[in-house]
C-alpha positions as semicolon CSV with decimal commas, in nm:
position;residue;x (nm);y (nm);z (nm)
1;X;-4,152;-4,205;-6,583
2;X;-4,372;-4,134;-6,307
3;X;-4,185;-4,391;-6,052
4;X;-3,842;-4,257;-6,161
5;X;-3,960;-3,896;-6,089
6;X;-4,134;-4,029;-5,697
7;X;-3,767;-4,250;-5,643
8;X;-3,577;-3,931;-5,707
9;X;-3,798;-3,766;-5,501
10;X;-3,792;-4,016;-5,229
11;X;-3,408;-3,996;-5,242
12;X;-3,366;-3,627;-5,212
13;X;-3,608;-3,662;-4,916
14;X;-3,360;-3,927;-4,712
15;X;-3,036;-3,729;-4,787
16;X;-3,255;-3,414;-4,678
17;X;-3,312;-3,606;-4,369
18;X;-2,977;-3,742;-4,330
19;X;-2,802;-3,390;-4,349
20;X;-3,076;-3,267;-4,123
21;X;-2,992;-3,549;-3,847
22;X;-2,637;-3,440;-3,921
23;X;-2,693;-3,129;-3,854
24;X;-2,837;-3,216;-3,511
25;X;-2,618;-3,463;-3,415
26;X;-2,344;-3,166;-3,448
27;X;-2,486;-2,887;-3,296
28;X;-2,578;-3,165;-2,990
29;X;-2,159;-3,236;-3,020
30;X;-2,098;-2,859;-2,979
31;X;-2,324;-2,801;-2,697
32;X;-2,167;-3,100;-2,496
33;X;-1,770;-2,959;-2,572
34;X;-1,906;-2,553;-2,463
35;X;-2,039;-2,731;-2,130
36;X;-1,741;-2,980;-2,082
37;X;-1,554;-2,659;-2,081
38;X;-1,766;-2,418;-1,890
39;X;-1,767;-2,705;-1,628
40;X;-1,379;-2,715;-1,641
41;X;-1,381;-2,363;-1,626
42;X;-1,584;-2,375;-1,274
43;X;-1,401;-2,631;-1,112
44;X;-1,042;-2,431;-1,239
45;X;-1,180;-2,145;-1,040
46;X;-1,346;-2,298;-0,753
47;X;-1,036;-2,416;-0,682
48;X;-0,833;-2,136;-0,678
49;X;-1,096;-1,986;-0,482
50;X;-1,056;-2,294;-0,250
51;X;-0,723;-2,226;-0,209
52;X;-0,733;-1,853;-0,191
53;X;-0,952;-1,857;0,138
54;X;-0,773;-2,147;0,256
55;X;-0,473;-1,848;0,257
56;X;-0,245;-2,161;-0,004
57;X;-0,099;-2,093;-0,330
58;X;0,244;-1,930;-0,389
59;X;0,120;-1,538;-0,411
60;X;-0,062;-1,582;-0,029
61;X;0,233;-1,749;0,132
62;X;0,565;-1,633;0,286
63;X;0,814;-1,885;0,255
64;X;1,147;-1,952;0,471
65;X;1,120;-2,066;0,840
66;X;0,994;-1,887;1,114
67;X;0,962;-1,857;1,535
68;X;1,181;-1,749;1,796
69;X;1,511;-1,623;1,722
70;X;1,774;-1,915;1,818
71;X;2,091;-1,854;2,011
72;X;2,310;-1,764;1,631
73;X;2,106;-1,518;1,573
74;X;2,083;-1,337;1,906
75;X;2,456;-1,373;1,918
76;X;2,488;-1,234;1,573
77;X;2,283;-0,950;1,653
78;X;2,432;-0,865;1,963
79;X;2,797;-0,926;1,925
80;X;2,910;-0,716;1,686
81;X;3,238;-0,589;1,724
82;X;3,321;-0,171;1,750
83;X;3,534;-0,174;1,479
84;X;3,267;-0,293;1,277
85;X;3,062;-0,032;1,331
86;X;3,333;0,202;1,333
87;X;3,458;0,083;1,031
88;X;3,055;0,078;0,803
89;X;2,996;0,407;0,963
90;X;2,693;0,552;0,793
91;X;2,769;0,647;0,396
92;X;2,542;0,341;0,264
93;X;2,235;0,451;0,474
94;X;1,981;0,666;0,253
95;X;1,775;0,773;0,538
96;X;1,705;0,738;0,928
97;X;1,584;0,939;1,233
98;X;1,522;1,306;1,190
99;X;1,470;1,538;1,506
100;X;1,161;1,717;1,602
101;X;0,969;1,907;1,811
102;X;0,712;1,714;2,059
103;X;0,602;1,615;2,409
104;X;0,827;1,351;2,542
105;X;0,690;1,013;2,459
106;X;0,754;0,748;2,773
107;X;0,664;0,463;2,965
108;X;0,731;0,377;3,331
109;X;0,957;0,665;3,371
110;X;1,184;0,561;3,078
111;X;1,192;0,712;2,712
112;X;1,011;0,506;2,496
113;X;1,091;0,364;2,164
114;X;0,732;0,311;1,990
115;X;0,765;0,075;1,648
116;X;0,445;0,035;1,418
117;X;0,482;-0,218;1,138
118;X;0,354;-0,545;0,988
119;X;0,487;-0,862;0,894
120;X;0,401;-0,847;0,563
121;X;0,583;-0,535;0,481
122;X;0,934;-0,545;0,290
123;X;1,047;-0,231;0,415
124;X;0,951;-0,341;0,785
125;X;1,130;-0,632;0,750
126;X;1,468;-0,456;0,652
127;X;1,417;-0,186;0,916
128;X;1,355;-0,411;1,191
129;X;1,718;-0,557;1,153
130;X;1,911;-0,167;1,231
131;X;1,626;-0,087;1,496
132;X;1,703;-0,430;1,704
133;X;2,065;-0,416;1,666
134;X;2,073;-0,038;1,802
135;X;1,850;-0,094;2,110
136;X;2,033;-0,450;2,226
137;X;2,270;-0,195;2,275
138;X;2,086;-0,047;2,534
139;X;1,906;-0,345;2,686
140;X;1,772;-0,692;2,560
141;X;1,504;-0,867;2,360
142;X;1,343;-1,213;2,468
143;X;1,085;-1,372;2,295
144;X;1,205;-1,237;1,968
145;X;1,037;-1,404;1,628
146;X;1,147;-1,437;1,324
147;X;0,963;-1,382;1,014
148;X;0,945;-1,305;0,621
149;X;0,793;-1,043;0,434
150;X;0,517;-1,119;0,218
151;X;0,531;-1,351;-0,094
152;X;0,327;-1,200;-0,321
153;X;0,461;-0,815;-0,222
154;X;0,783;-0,611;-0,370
155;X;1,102;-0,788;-0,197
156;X;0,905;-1,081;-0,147
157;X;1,018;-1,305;0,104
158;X;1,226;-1,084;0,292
159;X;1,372;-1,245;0,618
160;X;1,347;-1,000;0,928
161;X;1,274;-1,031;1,237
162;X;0,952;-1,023;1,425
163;X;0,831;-0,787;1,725
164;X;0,518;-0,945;1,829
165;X;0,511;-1,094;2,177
166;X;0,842;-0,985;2,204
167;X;1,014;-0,835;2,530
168;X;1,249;-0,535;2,565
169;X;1,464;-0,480;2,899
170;X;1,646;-0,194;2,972
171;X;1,766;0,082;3,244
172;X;1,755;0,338;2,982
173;X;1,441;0,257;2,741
174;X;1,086;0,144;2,726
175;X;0,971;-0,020;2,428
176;X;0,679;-0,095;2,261
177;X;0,663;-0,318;1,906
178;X;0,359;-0,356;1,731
179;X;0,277;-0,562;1,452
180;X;-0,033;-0,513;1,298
181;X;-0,121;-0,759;1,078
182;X;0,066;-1,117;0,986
183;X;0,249;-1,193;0,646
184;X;-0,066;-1,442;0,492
185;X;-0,322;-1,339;0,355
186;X;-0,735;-1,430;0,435
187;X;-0,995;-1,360;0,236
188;X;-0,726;-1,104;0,024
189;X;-0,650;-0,913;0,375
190;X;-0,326;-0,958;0,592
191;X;-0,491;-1,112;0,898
192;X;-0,484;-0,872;1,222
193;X;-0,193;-0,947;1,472
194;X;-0,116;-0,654;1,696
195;X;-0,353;-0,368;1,809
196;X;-0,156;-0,039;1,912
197;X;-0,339;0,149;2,203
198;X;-0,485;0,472;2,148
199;X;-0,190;0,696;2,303
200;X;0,063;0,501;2,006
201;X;-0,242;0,527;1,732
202;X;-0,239;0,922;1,830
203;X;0,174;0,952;1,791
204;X;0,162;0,769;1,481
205;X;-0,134;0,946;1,341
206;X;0,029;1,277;1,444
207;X;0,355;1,229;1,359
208;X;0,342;1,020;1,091
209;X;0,299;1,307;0,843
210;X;0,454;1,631;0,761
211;X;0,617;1,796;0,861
212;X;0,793;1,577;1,070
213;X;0,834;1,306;0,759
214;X;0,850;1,340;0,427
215;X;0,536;1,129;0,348
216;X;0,276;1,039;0,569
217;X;0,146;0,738;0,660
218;X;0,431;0,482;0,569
219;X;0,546;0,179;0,763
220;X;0,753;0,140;0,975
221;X;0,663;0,426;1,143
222;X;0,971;0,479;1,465
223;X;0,910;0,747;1,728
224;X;1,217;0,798;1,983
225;X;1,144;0,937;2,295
226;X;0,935;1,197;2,114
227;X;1,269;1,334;2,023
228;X;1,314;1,194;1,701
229;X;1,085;0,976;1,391
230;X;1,159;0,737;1,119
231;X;0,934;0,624;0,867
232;X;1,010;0,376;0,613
233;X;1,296;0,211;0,538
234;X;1,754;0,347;0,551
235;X;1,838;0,097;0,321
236;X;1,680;-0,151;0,019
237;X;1,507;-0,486;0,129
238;X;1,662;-0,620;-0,198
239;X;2,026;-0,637;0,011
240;X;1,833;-0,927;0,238
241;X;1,713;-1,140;-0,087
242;X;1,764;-1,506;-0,072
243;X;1,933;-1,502;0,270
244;X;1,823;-1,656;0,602
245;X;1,777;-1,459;0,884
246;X;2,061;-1,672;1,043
247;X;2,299;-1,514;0,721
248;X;2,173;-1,190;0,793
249;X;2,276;-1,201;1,151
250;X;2,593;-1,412;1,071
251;X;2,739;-1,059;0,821
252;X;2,697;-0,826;1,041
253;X;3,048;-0,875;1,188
254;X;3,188;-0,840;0,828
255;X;3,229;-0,474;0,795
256;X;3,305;-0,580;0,400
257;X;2,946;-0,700;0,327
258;X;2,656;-0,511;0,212
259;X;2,482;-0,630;0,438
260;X;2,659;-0,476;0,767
261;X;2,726;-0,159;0,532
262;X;2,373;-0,145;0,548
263;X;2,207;-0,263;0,876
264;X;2,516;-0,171;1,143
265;X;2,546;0,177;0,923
266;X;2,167;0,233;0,975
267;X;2,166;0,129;1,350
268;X;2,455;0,373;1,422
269;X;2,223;0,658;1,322
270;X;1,927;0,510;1,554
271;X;2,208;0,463;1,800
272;X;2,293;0,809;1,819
273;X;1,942;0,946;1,843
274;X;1,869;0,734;2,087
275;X;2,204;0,833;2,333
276;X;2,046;1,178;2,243
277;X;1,703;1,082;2,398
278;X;1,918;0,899;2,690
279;X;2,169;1,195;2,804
280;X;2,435;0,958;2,635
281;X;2,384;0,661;2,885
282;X;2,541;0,439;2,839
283;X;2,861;0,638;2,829
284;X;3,075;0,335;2,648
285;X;2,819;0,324;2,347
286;X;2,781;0,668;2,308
287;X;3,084;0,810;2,343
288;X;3,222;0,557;2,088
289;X;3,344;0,690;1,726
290;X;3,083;0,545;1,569
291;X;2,804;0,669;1,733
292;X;2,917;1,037;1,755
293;X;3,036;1,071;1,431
294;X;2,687;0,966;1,327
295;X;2,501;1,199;1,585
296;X;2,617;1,499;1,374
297;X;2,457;1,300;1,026
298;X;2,091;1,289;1,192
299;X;1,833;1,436;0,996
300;X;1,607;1,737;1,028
301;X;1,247;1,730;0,983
């Protein structure tokens, strides 16, 4: 009786000890699959973080090509026919320059256009399109780039143009482009491009806010001649989606397309301030239909 009563005891002891080990052996099971997948965890985010700074992934990057504007495009741009912009006119625009009151901004004796922007921005990447095709009317770019908007901003991806390290000649106009930051993204900034001096930092700082525009502080930021500002953008990026700066160019002769309705239409109002800021030199642009029919549409601030 006594051996029966130490043999059960003996056997509760070993399955005491077994589920004990058991026990063990699965919290030691546990353990391991919470650090297998902390460690997954780490290496998931350093490597995003490894990409981040290394400005890859599809948020940091613009996409499309980029570089100097080819020979299409400069033709496109600079070729389009009066009756085109006769024909657009200005009824898709929903903005452009408004006139103020100001010391004459120049440079070298000329009026000068002053741009402020960045490559990153949508809205400077639709707005660049109306303000290049109104000054080649006046004089011509070299060096001009070509760029997108950012990828990971509203209107990603927009294609546009590019003003940095870009040229302007003209008899009539100065101009000065700056860009002031790129379309990628370091460390979760734009990285720096284009620095304007302190006499364009004081005319955008000045008037770059009401009342001479409706809100201050947005880009683009246009100042003609002193005589007349822009800020923001005449017409949605969202017209430019999906098309190459080459397709861009190639509608503008197509007085049909959304795209002309919008850029040429836009560029006839900067046309006309500008022939304002110029004493209407040159006489062939700016006595043309287009532009004075849109010289009595420019806004007031």
């Amino acid at each position: 009786m006594a051996r029966r009563v130490e043999q059960k005891a003996r056997a509760r002891e070993r399955i005491a000890a077994q589920q004990a080990a058991q026990a063990r052996a699965e919290r030691r099971r546990r353990l391991l699959l919470a650090a297998g997948a902390v460690a997954v965890v780490v290496i998931v985010v350093a490597g995003l973080v490894i990409i981040r700074l290394a400005g890859g992934g599809k948020d940091n990057t613009a996409t499309g090509p980029s570089g100097a504007a080819d020979a299409q495009i400069m033709t496109g741009l600079t070729s389009i026919p009066d009756s085109t912009f006769t024909e657009v006119g200005t009824d898709a625009v929903q903005g452009g320059p408004s006139a103020i009151t100001a010391p004459a901004l120049t440079a070298g004796g000329k009026p000068k256009v002053l741009y402020i922007g960045a490559e990153y921005c949508p809205f400077c990447a639709a707005e660049r399109w109306p303000v290049t095709v109104a000054l080649s009317r006046f004089g011509s770019f070299s060096n001009l780039g070509t760029t997108h908007s950012s990828a990971s901003d509203v209107f990603p991806n927009t294609p546009t143009l590019s003003f940095h390290e870009a040229t302007y000649t003209s008899q009539y106009l100065a101009f000065t482009g700056v860009e002031t930051t790129t379309n990628q993204q370091v460390n979760g900034q734009y990285a720096p491009l284009d620095t304007p001096t302190a006499e364009d930092q004081k005319a955008f700082d000045t008037y770059n806010a009401p009342p001479y525009v409706k809100e201050g502080g947005s880009i683009p930021f246009v100042d003609l001649g002193g005589k007349f500002v822009a800020s923001g953008a005449s017409y949605s990026p969202d017209i430019l989606a999906g098309k190459t700066q080459a397709e861009v160019a190639d509608a503008l002769k197509d007085p049909s397309s959304p795209i002309a309705k919008a850029i040429v239409g836009s560029s006839n109002l900067y046309t006309a301030a500008l022939c304002h800021v110029t004493g209407n030199q040159p006489s062939n642009v700016c006595t043309s239909a287009a532009v004075t029919a849109a010289a009595g549409k420019l806004g007031k601030s």
